[in-house]
C-alpha positions as CSV (number, residue, x, y, z in Angstrom):
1,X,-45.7,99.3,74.4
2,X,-42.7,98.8,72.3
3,X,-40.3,99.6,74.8
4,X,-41.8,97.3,77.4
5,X,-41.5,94.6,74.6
6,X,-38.1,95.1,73.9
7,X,-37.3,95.0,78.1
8,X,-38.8,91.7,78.5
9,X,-36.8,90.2,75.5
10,X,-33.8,91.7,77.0
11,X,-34.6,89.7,80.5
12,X,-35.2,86.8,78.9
13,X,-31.9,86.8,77.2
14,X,-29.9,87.5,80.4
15,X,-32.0,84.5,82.0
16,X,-29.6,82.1,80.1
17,X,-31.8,80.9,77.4
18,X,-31.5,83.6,75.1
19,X,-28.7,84.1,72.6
20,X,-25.8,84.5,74.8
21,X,-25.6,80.8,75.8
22,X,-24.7,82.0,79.2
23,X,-25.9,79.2,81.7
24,X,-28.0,81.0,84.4
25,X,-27.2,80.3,88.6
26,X,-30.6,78.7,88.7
27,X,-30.0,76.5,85.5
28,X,-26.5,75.5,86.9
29,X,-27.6,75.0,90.9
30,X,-30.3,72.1,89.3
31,X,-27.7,71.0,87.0
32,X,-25.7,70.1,89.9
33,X,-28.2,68.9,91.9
34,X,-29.3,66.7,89.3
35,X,-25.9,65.6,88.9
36,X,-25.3,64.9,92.5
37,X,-28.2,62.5,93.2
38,X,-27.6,61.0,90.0
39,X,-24.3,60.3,91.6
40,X,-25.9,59.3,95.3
41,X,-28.3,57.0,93.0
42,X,-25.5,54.7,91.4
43,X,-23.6,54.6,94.6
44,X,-26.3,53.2,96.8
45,X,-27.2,50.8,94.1
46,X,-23.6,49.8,93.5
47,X,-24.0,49.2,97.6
48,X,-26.5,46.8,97.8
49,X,-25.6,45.4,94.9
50,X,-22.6,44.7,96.8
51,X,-24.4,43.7,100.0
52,X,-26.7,40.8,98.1
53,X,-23.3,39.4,97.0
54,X,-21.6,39.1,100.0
55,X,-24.8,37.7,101.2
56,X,-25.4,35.4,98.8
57,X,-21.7,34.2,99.0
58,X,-22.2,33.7,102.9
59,X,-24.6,31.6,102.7
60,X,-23.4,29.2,100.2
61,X,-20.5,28.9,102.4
62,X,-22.6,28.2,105.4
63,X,-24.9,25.8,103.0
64,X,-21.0,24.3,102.1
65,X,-20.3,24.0,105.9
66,X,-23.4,22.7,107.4
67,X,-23.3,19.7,104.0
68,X,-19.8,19.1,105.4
69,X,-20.6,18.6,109.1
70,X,-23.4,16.5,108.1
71,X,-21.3,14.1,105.8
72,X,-18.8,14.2,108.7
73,X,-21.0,13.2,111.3
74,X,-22.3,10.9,108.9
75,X,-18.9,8.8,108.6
76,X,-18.5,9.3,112.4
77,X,-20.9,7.4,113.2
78,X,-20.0,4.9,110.6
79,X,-16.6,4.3,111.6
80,X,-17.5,4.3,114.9
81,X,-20.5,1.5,114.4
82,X,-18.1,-0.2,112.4
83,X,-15.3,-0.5,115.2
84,X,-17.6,-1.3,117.7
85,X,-19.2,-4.4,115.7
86,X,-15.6,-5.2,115.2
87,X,-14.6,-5.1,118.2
88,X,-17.6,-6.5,120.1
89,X,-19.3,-8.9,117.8
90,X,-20.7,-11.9,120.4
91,X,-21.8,-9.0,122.8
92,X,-24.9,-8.4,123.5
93,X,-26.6,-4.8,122.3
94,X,-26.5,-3.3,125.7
95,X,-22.7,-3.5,126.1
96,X,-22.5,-2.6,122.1
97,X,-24.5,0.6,123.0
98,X,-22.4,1.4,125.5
99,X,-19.4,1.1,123.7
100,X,-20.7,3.2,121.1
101,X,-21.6,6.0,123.4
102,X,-17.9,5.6,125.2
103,X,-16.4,6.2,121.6
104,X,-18.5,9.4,120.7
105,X,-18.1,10.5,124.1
106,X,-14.5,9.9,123.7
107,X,-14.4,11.9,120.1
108,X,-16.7,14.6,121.2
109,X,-13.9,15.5,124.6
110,X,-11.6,15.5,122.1
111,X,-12.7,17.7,120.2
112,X,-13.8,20.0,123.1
113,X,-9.6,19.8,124.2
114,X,-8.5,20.4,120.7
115,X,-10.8,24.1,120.8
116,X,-10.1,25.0,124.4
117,X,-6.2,24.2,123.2
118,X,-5.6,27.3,121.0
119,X,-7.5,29.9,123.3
120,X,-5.6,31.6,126.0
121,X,-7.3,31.5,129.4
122,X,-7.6,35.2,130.8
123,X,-7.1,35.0,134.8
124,X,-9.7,36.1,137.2
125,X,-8.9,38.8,139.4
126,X,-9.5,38.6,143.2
127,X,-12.7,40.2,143.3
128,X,-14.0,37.6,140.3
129,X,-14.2,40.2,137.4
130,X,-11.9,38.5,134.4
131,X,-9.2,41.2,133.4
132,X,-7.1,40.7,130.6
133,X,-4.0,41.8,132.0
134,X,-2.0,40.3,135.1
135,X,-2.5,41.9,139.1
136,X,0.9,42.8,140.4
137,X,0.9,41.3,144.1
């Protein structure tokens, strides 16, 4: 009985937790494991911690942008009230109205000419697909 006493303390101190302080595979292989999603943990965190940032910064910007078109519709249609009262001020409402309309029209095409103005036009080829490159003749 003695001897199988003394072999089981002797595999139990080349396990790694006996008095060698050797580190066994298995205790190293959940060490790293451990390590590793440790690692994967703070990464994806760090990622949507990133991703509700970007997000929350977008849509101030948008909130910023969509203020800003409102106040400058807002004084569009104050300047352009104002000219036409101005301009018009013994006609009657329908040709003020239609004055009104003229100028927004009038502000809206230019607008549309100022956008169309910085994009190149791609030409069509003969059988109607659009191709970014030029046909040779």
């Amino acid at each position: 009985m003695a001897l199988a006493e003394a072999h089981a303390t002797q595999g139990d101190s080349a396990g790694g937790h006996g008095a060698t302080g050797e580190p066994s595979v298995s205790s190293s292989f959940e060490h790293l494991v451990a390590g590793s999603q440790g690692v994967i943990t703070k990464r994806i965190d760090l990622a949507l911690l990133e991703g509700q940032e970007l997000l929350s910064r977008t849509l101030q910007r948008a909130a910023l942008a969509a203020f800003g078109m409102v106040l400058a519709a807002g004084a569009w249609f104050a300047v352009a009230a104002c000219l036409v009262l101005l301009v018009t001020p013994a006609a009657n409402p329908v040709l003020r109205l239609a004055a009104f309309g003229l100028l927004n029209a009038g502000g809206a095409l230019g607008l549309v000419a100022l956008a169309m103005r910085g994009r190149p036009q791609t030409p069509a080829r003969a059988n109607g697909n659009v191709s970014s490159t030029t046909e040779e003749p």
